[in-house]
LUMLUMTI-411589 format. One record per residue (C-alpha): x, y, z; residue number from 0. Coordinates in Angstrom, 3 decimals. Example, Ala and Ser with C-alpha at 12.3 -4.5 7.8 and 13.67 -1.06 7.14 Angstrom:
2
<lodren east="12.300" north="-4.500" up="7.800" resi="0"/>
<lodren east="13.670" north="-1.060" up="7.140" resi="1"/>
***
This chain:
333
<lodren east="0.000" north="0.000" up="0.000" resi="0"/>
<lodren east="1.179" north="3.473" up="-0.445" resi="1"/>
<lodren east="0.068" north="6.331" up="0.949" resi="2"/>
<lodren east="-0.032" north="10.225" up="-0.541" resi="3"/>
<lodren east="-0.580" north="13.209" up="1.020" resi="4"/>
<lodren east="-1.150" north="16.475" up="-0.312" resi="5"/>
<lodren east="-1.265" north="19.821" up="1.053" resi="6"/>
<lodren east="-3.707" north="21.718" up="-1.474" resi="7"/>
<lodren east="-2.588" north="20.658" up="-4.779" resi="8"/>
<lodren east="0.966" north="20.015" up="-4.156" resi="9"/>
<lodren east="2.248" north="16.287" up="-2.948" resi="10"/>
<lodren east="4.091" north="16.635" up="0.050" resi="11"/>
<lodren east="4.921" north="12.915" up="0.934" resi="12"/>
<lodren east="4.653" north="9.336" up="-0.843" resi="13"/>
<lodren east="5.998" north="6.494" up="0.864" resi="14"/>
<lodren east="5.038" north="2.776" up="1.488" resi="15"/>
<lodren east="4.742" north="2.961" up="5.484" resi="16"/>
<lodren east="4.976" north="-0.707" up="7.417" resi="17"/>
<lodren east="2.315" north="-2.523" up="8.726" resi="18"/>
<lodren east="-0.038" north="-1.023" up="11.707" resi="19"/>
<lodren east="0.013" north="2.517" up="13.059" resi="20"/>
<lodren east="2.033" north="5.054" up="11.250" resi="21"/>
<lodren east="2.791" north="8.679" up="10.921" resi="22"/>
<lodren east="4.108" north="11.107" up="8.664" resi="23"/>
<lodren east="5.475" north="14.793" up="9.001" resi="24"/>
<lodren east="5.407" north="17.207" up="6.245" resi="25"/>
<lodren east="6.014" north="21.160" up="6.209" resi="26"/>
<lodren east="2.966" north="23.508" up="6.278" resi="27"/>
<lodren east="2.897" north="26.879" up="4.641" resi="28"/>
<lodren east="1.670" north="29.341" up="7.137" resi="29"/>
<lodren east="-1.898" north="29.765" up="5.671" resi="30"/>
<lodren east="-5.151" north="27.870" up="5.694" resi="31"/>
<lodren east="-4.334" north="24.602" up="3.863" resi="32"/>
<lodren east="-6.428" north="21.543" up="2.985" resi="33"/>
<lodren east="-4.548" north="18.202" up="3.577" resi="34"/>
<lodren east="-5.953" north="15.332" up="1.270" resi="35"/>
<lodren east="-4.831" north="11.985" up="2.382" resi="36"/>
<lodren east="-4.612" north="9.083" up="-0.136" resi="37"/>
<lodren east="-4.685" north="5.320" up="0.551" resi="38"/>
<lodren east="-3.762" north="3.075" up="-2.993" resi="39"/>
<lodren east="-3.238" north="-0.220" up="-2.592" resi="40"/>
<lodren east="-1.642" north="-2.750" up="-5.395" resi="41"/>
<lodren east="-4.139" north="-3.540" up="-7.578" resi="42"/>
<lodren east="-4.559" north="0.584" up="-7.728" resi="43"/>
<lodren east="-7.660" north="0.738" up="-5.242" resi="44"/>
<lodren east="-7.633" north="3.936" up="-3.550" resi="45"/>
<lodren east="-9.814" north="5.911" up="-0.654" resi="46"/>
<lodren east="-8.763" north="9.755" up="0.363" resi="47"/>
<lodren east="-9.982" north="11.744" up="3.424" resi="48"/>
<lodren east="-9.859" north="15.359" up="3.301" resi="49"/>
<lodren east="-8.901" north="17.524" up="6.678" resi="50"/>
<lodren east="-9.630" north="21.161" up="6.264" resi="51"/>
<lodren east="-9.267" north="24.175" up="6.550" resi="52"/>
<lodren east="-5.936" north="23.813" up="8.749" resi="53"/>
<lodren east="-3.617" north="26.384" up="9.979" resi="54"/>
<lodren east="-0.493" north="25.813" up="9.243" resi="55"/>
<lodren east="2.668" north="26.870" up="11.217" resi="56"/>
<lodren east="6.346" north="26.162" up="11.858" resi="57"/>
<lodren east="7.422" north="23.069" up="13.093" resi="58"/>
<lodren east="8.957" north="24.987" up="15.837" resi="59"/>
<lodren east="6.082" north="26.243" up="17.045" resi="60"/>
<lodren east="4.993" north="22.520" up="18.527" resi="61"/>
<lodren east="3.420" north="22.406" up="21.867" resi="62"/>
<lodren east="6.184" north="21.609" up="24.750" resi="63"/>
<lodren east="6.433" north="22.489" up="28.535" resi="64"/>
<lodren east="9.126" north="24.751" up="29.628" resi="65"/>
<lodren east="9.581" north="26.497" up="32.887" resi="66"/>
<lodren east="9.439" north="30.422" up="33.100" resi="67"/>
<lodren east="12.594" north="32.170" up="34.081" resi="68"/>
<lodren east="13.270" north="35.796" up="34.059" resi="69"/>
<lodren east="15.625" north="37.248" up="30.849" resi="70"/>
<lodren east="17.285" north="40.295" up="32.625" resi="71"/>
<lodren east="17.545" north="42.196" up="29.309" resi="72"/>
<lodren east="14.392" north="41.397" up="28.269" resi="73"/>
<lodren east="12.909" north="42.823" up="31.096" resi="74"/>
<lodren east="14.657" north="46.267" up="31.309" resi="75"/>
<lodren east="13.545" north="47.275" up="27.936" resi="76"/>
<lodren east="9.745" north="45.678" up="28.704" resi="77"/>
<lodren east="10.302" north="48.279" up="31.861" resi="78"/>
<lodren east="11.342" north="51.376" up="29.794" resi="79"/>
<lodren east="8.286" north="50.168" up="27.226" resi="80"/>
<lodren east="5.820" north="50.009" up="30.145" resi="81"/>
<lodren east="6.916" north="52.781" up="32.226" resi="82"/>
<lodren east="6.514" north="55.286" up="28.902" resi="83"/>
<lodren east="2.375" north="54.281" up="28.496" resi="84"/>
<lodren east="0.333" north="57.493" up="29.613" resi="85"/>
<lodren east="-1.748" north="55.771" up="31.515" resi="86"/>
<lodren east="-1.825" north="52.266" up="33.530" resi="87"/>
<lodren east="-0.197" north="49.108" up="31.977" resi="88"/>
<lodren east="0.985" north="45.809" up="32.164" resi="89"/>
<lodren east="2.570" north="43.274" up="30.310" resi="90"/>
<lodren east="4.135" north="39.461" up="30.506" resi="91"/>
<lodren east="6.174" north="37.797" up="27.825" resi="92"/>
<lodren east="7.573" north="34.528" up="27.144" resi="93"/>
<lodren east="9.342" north="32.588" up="24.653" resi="94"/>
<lodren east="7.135" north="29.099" up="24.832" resi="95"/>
<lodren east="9.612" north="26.634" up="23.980" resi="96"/>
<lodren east="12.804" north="27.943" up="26.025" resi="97"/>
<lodren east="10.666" north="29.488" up="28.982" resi="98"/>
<lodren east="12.678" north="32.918" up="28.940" resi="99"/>
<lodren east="10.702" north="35.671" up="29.423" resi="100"/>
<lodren east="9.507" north="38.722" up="31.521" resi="101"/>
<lodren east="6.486" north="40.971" up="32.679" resi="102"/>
<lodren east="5.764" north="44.374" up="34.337" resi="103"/>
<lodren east="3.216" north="45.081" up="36.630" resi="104"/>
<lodren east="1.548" north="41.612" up="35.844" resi="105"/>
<lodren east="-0.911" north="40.614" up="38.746" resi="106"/>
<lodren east="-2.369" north="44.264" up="38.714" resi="107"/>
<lodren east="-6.453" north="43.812" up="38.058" resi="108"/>
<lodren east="-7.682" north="45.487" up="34.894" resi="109"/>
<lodren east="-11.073" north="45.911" up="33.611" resi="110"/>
<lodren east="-11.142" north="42.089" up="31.718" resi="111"/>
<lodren east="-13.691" north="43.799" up="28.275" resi="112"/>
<lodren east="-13.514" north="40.969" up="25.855" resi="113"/>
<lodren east="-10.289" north="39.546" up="26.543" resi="114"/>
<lodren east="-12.264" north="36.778" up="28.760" resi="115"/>
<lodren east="-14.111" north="35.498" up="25.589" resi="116"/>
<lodren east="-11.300" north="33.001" up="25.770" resi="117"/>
<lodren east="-12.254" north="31.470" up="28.873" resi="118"/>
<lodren east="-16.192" north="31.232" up="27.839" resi="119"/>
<lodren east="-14.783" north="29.295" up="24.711" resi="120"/>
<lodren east="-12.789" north="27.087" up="27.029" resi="121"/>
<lodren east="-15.730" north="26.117" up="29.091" resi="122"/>
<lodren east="-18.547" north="25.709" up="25.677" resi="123"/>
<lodren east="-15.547" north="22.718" up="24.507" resi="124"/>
<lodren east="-15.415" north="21.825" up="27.621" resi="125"/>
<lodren east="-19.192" north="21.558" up="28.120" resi="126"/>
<lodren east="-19.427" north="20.055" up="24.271" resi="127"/>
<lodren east="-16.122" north="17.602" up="24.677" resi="128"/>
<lodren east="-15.098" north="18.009" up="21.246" resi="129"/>
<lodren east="-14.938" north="20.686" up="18.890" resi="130"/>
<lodren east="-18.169" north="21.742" up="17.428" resi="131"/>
<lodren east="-19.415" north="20.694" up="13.785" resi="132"/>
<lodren east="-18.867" north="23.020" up="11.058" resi="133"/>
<lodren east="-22.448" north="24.469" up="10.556" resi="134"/>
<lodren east="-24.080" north="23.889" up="13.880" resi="135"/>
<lodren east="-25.512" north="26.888" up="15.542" resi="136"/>
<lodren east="-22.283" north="26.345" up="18.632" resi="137"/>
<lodren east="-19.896" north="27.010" up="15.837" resi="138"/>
<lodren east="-21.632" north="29.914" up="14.534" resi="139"/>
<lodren east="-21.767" north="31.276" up="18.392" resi="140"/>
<lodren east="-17.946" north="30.642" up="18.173" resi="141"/>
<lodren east="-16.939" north="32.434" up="15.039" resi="142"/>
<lodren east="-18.864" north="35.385" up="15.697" resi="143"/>
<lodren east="-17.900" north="35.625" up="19.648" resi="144"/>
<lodren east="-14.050" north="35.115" up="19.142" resi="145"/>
<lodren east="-13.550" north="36.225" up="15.583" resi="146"/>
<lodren east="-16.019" north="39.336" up="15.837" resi="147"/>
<lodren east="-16.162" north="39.587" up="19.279" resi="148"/>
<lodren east="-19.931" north="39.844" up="19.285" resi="149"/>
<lodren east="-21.325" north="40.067" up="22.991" resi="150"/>
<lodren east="-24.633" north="38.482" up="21.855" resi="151"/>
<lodren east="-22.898" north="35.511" up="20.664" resi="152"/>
<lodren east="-20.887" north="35.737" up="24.293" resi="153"/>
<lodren east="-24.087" north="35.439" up="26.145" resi="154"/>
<lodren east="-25.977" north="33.107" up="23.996" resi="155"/>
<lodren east="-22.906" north="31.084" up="24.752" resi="156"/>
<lodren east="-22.672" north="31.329" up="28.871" resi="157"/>
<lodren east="-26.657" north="30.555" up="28.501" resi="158"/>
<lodren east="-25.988" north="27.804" up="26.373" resi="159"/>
<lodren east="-23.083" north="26.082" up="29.354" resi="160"/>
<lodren east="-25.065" north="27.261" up="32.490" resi="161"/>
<lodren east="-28.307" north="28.142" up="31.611" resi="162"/>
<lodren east="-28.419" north="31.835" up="32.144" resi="163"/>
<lodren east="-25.716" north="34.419" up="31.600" resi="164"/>
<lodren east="-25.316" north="34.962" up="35.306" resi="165"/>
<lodren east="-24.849" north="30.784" up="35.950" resi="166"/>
<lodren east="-22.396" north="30.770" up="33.143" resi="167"/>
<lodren east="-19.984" north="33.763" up="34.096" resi="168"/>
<lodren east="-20.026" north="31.670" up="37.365" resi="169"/>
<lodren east="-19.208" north="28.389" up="35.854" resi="170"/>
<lodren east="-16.139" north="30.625" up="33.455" resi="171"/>
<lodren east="-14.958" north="31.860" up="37.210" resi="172"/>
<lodren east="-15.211" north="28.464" up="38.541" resi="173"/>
<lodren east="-13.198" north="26.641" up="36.147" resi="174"/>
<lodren east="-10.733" north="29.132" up="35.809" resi="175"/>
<lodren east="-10.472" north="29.434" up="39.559" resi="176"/>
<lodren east="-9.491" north="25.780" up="39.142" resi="177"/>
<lodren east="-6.647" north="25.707" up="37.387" resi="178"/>
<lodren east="-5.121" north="28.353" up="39.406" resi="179"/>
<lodren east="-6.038" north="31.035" up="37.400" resi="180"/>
<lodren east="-7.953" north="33.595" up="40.738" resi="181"/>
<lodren east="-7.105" north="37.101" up="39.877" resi="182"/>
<lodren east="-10.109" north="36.474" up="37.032" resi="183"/>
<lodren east="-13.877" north="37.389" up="37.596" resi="184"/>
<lodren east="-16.541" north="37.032" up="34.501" resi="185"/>
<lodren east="-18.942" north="38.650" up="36.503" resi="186"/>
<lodren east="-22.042" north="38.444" up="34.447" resi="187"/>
<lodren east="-22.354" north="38.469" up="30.792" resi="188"/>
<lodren east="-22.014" north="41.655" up="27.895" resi="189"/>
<lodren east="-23.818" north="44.597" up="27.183" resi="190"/>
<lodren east="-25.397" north="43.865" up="23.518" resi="191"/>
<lodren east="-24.628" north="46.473" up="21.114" resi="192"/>
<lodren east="-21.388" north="48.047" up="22.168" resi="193"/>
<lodren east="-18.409" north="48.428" up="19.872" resi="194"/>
<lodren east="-15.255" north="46.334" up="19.429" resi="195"/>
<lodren east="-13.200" north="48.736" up="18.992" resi="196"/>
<lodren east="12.129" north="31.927" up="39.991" resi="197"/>
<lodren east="9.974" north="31.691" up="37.657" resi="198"/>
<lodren east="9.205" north="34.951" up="35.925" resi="199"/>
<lodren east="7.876" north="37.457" up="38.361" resi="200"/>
<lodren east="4.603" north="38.533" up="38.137" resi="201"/>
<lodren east="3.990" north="42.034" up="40.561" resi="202"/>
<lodren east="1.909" north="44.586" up="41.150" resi="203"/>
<lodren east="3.075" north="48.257" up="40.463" resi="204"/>
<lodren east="0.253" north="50.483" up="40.389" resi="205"/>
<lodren east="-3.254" north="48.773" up="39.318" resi="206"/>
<lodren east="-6.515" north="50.702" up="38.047" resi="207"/>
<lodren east="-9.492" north="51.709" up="40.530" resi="208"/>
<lodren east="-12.494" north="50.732" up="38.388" resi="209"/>
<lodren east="-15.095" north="49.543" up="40.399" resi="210"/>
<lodren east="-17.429" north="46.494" up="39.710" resi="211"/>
<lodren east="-17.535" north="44.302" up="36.675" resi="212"/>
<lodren east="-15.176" north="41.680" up="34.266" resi="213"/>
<lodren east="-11.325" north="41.957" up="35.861" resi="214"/>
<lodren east="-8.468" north="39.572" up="35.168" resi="215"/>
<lodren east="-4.345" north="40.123" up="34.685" resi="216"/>
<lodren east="-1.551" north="39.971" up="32.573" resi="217"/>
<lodren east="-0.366" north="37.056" up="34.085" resi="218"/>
<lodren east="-3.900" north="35.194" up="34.018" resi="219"/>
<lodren east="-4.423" north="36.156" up="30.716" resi="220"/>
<lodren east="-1.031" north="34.721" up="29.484" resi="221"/>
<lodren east="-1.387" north="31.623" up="31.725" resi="222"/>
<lodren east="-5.020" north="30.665" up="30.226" resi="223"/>
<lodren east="-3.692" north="30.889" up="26.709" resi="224"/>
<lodren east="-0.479" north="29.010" up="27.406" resi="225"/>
<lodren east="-2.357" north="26.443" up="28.755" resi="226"/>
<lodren east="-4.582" north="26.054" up="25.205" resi="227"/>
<lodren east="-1.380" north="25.750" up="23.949" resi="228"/>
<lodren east="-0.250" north="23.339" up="26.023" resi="229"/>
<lodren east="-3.649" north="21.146" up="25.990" resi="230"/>
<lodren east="-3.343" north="21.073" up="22.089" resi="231"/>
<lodren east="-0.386" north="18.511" up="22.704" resi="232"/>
<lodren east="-2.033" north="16.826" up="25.337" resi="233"/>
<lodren east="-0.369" north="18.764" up="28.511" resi="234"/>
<lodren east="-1.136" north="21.552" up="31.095" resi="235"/>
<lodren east="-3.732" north="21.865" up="33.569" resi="236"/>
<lodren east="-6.952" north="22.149" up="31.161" resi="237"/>
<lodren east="-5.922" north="18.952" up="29.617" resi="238"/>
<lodren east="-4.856" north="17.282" up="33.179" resi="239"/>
<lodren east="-7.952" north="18.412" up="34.876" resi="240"/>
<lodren east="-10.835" north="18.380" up="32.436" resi="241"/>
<lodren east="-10.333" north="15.145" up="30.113" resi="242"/>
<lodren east="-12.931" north="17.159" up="28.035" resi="243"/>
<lodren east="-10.838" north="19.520" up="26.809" resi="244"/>
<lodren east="-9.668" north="17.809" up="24.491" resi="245"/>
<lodren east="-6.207" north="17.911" up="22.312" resi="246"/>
<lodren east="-8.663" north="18.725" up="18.967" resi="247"/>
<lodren east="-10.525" north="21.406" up="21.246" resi="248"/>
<lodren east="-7.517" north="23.188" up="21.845" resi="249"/>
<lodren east="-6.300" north="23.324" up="18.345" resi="250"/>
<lodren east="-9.735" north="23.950" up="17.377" resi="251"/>
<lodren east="-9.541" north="26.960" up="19.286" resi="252"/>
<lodren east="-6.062" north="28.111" up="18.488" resi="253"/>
<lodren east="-7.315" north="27.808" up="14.672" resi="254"/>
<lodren east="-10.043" north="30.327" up="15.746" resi="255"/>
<lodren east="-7.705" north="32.539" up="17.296" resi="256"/>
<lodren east="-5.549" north="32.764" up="13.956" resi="257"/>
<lodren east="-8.843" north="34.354" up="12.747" resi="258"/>
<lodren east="-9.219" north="36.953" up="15.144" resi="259"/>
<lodren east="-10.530" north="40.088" up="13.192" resi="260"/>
<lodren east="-8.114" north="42.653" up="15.391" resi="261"/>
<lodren east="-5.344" north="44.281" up="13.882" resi="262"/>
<lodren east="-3.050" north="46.696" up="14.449" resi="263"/>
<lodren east="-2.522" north="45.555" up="17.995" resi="264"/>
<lodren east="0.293" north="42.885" up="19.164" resi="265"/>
<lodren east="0.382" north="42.283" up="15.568" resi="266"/>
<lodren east="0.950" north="45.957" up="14.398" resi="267"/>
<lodren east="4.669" north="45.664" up="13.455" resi="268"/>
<lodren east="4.776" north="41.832" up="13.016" resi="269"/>
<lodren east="4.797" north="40.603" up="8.527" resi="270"/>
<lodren east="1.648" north="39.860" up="7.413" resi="271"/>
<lodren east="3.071" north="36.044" up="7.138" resi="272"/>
<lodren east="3.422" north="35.331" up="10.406" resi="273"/>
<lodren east="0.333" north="33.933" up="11.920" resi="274"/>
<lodren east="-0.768" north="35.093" up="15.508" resi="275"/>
<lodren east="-3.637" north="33.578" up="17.635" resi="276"/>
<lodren east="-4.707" north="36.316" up="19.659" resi="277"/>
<lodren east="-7.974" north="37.611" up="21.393" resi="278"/>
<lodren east="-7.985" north="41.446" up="22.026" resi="279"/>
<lodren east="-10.513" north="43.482" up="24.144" resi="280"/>
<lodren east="-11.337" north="46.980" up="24.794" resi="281"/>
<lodren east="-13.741" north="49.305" up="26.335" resi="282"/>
<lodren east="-13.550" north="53.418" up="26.453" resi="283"/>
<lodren east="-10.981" north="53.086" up="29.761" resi="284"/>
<lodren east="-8.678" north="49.950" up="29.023" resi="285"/>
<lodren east="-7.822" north="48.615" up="25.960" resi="286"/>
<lodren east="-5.906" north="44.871" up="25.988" resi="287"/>
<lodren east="-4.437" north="41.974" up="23.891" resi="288"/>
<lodren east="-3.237" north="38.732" up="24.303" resi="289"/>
<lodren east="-1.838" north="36.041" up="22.139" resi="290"/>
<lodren east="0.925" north="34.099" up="21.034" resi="291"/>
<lodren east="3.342" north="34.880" up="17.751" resi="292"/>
<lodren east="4.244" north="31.728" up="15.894" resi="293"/>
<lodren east="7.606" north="31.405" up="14.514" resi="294"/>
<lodren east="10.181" north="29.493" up="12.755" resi="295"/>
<lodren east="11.889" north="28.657" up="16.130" resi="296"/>
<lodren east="9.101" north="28.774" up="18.645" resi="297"/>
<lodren east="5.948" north="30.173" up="19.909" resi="298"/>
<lodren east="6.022" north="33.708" up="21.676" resi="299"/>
<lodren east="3.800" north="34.746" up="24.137" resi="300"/>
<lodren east="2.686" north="38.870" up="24.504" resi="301"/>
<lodren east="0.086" north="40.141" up="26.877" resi="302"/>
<lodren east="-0.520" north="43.774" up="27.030" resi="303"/>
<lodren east="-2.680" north="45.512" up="28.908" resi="304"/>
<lodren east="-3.691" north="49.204" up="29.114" resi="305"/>
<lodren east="-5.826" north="51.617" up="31.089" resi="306"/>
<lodren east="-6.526" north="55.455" up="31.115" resi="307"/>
<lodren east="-9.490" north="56.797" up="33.303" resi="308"/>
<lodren east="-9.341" north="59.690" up="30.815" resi="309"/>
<lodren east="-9.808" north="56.952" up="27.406" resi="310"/>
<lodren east="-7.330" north="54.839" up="25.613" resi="311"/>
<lodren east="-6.640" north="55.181" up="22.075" resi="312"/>
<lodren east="-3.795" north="54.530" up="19.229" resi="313"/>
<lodren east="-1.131" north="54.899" up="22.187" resi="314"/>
<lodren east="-2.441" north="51.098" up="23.658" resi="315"/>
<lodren east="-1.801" north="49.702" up="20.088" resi="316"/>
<lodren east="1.354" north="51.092" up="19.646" resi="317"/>
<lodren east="2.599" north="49.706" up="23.481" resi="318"/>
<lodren east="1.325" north="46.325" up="22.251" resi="319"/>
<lodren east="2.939" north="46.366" up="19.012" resi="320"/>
<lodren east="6.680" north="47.690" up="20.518" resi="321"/>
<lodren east="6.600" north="44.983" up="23.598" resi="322"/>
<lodren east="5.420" north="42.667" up="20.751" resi="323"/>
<lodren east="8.421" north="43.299" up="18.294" resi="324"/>
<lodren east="11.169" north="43.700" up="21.366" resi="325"/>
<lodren east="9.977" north="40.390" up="22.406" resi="326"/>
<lodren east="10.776" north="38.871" up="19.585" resi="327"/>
<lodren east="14.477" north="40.273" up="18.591" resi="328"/>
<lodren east="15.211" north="39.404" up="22.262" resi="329"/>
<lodren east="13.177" north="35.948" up="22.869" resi="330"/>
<lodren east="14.668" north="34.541" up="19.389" resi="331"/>
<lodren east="17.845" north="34.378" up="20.076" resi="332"/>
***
């Protein structure tokens, strides 16, 4: 028997594998692919199976556990960065596959806006145990609330894992609260209709005075969204402690992430080939983003966070984009 597979129209391996379970690795171009998998055997019978769309990115970019130590000169220009923000800020940074990395001000509480999306679509693939099928009225839900950022779609979805948006936010808070994540609090679903617009330490500097509502961190943010990354090989605490999030959740999600329609943010100063999976947030006060940069020699992680009693604008972006970019020229070393 021989087996072909192709990665749109191109073959990318054809080989005669031995008997039983088998596996093959080819190289991804880092765009939305199809992968078309081809079975012949000797008298010329064949049966294919199709697999798309996937995102593809750099071997080097695999899932792996590393533990988080401080990079001294990464962390005095993240300082300088920081420090220069007119306003309130935070950030925490970390080079995935080494563990190198720094933050600023990360366990100060911000106003959470949209940013928490992530952890409602943690707990939906939780509550499903699988991804959900193309078509189906979840996915839809999904698209629109991480892709968008719709707050409709947000609440339909805490109503649709705990009944009631109230119930859900608490079941988010729970969950998240069990993994170790506790400076988060859903608190309630979304307005509808408003706009989108020793290890390493993790401090508070100064934090915002905001009141009631949505708050998480730097460092919870980052630590949620490593740990999607880690569960998409299998490892972490979502994937240790909920056997329903599964490995195909988490790359389900990441996939959605890739698709995140806001620019301009971590991703401001980054080539428009390198894929990021990223979920951003902002309301008139705070403005934040969160995601991880896939490269050629590993996946980075960038949290930034922002806040300005007076508004946020264009200066948040460009914060995000600068600790994104210094991040990587130090962290890829």
């Amino acid at each position: 028997m021989r087996v072909v597979v192709r990665v749109g129209h191109r073959v990318r391996a054809s080989r005669r594998p031995r008997a039983g379970r088998f596996s093959f690795h080819v190289r991804l171009p880092a765009q939305d692919v199809s992968i078309r998998v081809t079975a012949v055997d000797a008298r010329g019978h064949g049966a294919s199976t199709v697999v798309a769309p996937v995102a593809g990115l750099p071997a080097g970019a695999a899932p792996r556990f590393a533990w988080g130590r401080r990079d001294g000169r990464l962390t005095r220009s993240l300082t300088r960065l920081v420090r220069r923000f007119p306003g309130t800020a935070a950030a925490y940074v970390e080079n995935l596959a080494t563990g190198s990395g720094a933050s600023w001000n990360a366990r100060a509480r911000f106003p959470a806006a949209s940013t928490v999306k992530l952890a409602i679509a943690v707990q939906v693939l939780r509550s499903l145990g699988h991804a959900p099928a193309a078509g189906t009225r979840v996915a839809g839900l999904m698209d629109a609330m991480l892709i968008h950022s719709d707050n409709v779609a947000a609440n339909e979805l805490l109503t649709y894992v705990g009944g009631s948006t109230g119930v859900g936010a608490a079941l988010v808070t729970e969950m998240l609260h069990e993994v170790g994540l506790v400076d988060t609090e859903m608190f309630g679903g979304y307005i509808p209709g408003t706009k989108r617009p020793p290890g390493i330490p993790a401090l508070v500097t100064s934090e915002p005075s905001f009141g009631l509502g949505k708050y998480t961190t730097a460092w919870d943010l980052a630590r949620l969204l490593r740990y999607v990354y880690l569960a998409a090989g299998g490892n972490g605490p979502l994937a240790t402690r909920f056997a329903s999030f599964t490995p195909a959740a988490a790359r389900y999600l990441l996939f959605e992430l890739t698709h995140v329609d806001e620019p301009g943010r971590i991703t401001r100063f980054l080539g428009s080939r390198m894929r990021v999976a990223h979920k951003a947030g902002w309301i008139s006060t705070a403005r934040h983003d969160n995601g991880i940069v896939f490269t050629r020699r590993g996946a980075i992680l960038v949290t930034v966070m922002t806040w300005n009693p007076a508004g946020v604008g264009v200066a948040s972006d460009v914060l995000a984009g600068r600790v994104t970019r210094t991040a990587l020229r130090l962290l890829r070393r």
